[in-house]
N, C-alpha and C positions, 0 to 999 in steps of 0.2 A: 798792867801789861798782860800778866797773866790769864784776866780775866776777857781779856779782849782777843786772845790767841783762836777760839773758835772760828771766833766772824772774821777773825784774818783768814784762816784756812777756807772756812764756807767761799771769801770770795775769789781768791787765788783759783781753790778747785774748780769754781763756777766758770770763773776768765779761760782756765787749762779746758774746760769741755764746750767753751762757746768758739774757742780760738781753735779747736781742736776741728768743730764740727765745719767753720768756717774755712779752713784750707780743702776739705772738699769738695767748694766752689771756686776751681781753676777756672773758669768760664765765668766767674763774679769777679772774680781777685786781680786775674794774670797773673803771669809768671813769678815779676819780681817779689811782690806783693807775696804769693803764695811761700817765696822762698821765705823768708822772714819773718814771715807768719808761722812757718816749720819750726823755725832757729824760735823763736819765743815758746812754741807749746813745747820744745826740748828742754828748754829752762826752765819753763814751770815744771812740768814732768820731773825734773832733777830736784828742783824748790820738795815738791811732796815729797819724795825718796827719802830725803835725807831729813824733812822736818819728822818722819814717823821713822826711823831708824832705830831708837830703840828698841821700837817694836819689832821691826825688822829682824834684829841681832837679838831678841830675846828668843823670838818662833824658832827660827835658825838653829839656834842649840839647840833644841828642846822640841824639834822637828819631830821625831819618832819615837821620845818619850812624851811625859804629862803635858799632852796638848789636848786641845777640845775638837772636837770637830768644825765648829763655826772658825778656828785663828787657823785649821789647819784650809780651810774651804776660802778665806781669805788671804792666805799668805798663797796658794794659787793662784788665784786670779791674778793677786801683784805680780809674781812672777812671769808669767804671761804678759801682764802687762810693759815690762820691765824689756821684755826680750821684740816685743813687737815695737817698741816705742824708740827699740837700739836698730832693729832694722829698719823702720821708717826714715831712721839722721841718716845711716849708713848708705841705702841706696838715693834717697834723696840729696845728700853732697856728692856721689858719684855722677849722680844725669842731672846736675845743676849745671849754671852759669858761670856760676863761678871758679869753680876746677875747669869747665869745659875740656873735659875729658874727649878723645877722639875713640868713641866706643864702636866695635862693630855691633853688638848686641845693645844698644838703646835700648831698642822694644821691649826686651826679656829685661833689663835694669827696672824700666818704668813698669812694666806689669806686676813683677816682684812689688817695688813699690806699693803702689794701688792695692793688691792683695793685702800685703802688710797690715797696710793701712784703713781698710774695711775690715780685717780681724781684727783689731788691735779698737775700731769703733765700738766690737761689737763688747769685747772685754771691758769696755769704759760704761756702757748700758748696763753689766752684768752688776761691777765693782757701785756704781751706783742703786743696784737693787739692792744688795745685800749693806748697803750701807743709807739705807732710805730711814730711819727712825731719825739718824742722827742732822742729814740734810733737812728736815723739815725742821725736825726740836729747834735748831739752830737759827732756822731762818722765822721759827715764831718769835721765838724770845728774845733774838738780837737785830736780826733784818727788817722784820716785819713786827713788829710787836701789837699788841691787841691797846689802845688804848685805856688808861687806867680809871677805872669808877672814879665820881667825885660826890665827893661827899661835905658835912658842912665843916666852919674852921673848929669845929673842937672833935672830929670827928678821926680815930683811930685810920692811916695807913695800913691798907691790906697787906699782907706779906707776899712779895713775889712765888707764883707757884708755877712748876714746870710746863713746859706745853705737852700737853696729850696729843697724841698721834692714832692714828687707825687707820683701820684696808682703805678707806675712803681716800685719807693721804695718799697713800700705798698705787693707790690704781690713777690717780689724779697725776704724779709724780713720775711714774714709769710711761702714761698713756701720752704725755708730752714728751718725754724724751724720749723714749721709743722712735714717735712719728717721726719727730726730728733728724733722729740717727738716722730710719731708713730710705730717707729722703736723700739724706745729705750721703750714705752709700752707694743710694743706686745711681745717685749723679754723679759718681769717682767711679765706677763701674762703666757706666754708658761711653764718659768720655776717655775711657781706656779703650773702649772696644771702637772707637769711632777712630782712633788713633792709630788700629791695630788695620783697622781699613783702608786708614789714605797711604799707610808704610807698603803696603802693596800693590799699589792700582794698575802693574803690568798685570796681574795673575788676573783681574777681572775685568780686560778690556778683551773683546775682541778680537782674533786675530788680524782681521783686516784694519780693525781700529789702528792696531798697534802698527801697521805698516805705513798707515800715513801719518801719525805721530811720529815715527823717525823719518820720513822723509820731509817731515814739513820740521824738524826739529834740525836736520842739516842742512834744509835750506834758509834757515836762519841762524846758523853757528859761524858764518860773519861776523854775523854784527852785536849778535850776546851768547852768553851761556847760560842756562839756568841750573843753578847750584842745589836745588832742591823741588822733588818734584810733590811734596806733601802737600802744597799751595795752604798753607796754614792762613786764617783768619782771623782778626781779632776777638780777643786776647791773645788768641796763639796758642799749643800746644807745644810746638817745638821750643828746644831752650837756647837756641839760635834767634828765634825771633824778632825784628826789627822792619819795621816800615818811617821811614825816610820821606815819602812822599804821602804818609799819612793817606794813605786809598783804602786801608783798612786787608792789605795783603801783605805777604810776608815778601820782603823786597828779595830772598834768595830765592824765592819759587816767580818771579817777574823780566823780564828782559829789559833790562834799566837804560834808558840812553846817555 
């Protein structure tokens, strides 16, 4: 069991940074999907915490004495890590569905958010550079292994020998996760700012626009209301979201009959 605790950790970390990178496609996922997918990379994220806790609580004492500078440059990162990954749960259950909280600051919740959560991407790129020896070793010699010489029936068993690693790893390792991160950033960035646009669309309408949008808006306050004026899309950005007649619009931003 022991001997197997690596390639448990390799995959765990692996699932924590693909599930990680994968809730920053709300526009892949949708809402529910993206909630859930939060609530799991929280529980891994806790998974790791607590399986390197030793280490944790050894650094911790011994913070500002006989430390090295790689456990001191390490146990930052964590930290960092630690505090971003507390405010991603935190405002993320706040402008969920499931509290449905009646916020007046949404916007500023989910921007906080999004922020968090592209710093806290960028700390998971970093924590995997400085820990790239041991993701590759790991994944030669237990994930991936090199198929073993065969030799004839009387012929001596090679001794297993470590996997060597180099820059070549190094640059192989970082130039895919890198991309990946910055891809999967500037799509939680984008659709922050496209969010931050439709929450105000009187400050960029026209003023004449805006005069016949209310009176064409009270001469249909008859027969509907429209409860949101964000006219959300599928997936959806709002955490109200719901279409009912499947049209692919958010049924609060529609005049329903």
């Amino acid at each position: 069991m022991k001997q197997n605790k690596p390639k448990t950790n390799w995959f765990i970390d692996a699932a924590l940074f693909g599930g990680f990178l994968l809730a920053q496609w709300l526009d892949l996922t949708g809402l529910p999907v993206h909630q859930w997918l939060g609530l799991g990379v929280a529980v891994l994220a806790g998974y790791h915490l607590t399986a390197h806790w030793s280490w944790v609580k050894a650094v911790t004492e011994r913070f500002f004495g006989r430390n090295s500078r790689q456990a001191r440059t390490f146990y930052a990162v964590d930290a960092g890590l630690a505090v971003g990954f507390a405010a991603i749960l935190v405002t993320g259950l706040v402008i969920s569905t499931w509290l449905d909280l009646s916020l007046a600051s949404y916007a500023a919740w989910r921007t906080v958010h999004v922020a968090a959560s592209v710093t806290t991407l960028g700390l998971v790129v970093a924590k995997i550079g400085l820990h790239w020896r041991w993701i590759v070793g790991v994944a030669r010699r237990s994930i991936f292994p090199a198929p073993a010489p065969t030799g004839g029936a009387g012929a001596a068993q090679p001794m297993p020998v470590a996997a060597r690693v180099n820059r070549r790893d190094f640059v192989r390792l970082m130039a895919g996760v890198g991309a990946m991160a910055v891809l999967a950033g500037a799509n939680a960035l984008n659709g922050s700012a496209g969010d931050q646009a439709e929450a105000a669309p009187e400050a960029q309408t026209p003023v004449g626009t805006q005069t016949q949008a209310v009176a064409s808006t009270s001469a249909s306050s008859a027969s509907c209301t429209v409860r949101c004026t964000k006219r959300c899309s599928y997936p959806g950005h709002c955490r109200r979201y719901v279409d009912t007649n499947s049209n692919g619009k958010c049924d609060l931003g529609e005049c329903l009959s």
